[in-house]
C-alpha positions in Angstrom: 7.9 28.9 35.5 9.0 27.2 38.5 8.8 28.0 42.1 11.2 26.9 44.8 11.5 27.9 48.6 13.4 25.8 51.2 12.7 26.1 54.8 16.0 25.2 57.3 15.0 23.7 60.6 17.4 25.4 62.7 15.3 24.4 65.9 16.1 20.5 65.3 20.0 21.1 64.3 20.3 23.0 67.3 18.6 20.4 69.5 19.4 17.5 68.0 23.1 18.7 67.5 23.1 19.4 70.7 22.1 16.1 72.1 25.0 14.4 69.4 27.7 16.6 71.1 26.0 15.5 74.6 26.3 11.9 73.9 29.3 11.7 72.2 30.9 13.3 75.4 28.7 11.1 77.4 30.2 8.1 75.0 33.9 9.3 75.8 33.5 8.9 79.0 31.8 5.3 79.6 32.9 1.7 79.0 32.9 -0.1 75.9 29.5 -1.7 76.2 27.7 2.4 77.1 29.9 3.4 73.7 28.4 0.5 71.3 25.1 1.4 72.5 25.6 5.2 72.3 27.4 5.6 68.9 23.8 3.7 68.0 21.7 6.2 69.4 24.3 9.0 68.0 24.2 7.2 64.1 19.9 7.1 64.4 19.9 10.8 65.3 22.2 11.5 62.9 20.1 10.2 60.0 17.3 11.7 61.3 19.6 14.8 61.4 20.3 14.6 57.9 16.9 13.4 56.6 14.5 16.0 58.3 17.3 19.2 58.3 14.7 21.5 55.8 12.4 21.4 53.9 11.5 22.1 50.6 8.6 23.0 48.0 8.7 23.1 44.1 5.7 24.5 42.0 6.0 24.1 38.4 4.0 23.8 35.4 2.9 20.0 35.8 3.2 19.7 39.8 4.0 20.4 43.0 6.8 18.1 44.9 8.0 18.4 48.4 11.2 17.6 49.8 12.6 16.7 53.1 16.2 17.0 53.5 18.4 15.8 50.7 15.1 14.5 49.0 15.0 10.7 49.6 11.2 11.5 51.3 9.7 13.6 48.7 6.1 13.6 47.4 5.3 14.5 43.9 1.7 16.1 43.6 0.3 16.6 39.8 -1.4 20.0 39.5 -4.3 18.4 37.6 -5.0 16.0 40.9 -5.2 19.2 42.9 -8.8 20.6 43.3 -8.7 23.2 45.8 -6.3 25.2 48.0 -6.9 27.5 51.3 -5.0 29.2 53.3 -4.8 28.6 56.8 -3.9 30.6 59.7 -2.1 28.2 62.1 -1.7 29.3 65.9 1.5 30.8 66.9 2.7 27.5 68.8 1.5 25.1 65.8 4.1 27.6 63.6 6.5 27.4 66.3 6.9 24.0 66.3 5.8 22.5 63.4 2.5 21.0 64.0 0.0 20.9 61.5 -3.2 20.0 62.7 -6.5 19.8 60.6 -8.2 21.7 63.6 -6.1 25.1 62.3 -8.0 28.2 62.7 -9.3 29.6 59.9 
């Protein structure tokens, strides 16, 4: 049996798109030599776009593997190397925006 559940970032393709559509306006509008250097900025958010956009858990018999993106970061966990799991009840702004923090309430 296998378990899968992906989680969209819209936060960071609204922010991060936004900030593409700035720059590229910003790039429109400048010389070459603020273009060159902002169509580099643009192409690194854009991966970063592409690499971090969701994020997604498998469970199945053998292991547990975790994606980000289109999968090229991905950890594969064995369910035999796992020895215990808890649940933990984050604070409203660590859920918010993504920060997981080893001092989580409990």
């Amino acid at each position: 049996m296998t378990h899968r559940h992906t989680q969209i970032g819209w936060a960071m393709i609204v922010i991060l798109g936004g900030i593409i559509a700035f720059l590229a306006w910003a790039a429109s509008r400048s010389g070459w030599i603020g273009s060159v250097v902002v169509a580099a900025v643009i192409g690194l958010l854009t991966i970063c776009l592409i690499l971090f956009v969701s994020q997604t858990v498998i469970v199945d018999d053998e292991r547990v593997e975790l994606r980000m993106g289109p999968g090229i970061i991905r950890r594969r966990v064995p369910l035999a190397d796992i020895e215990e799991v808890e649940q933990l009840r984050l604070q409203w702004w660590a859920v918010a925006y993504g920060i997981r923090m080893s001092l989580a309430t409990r």
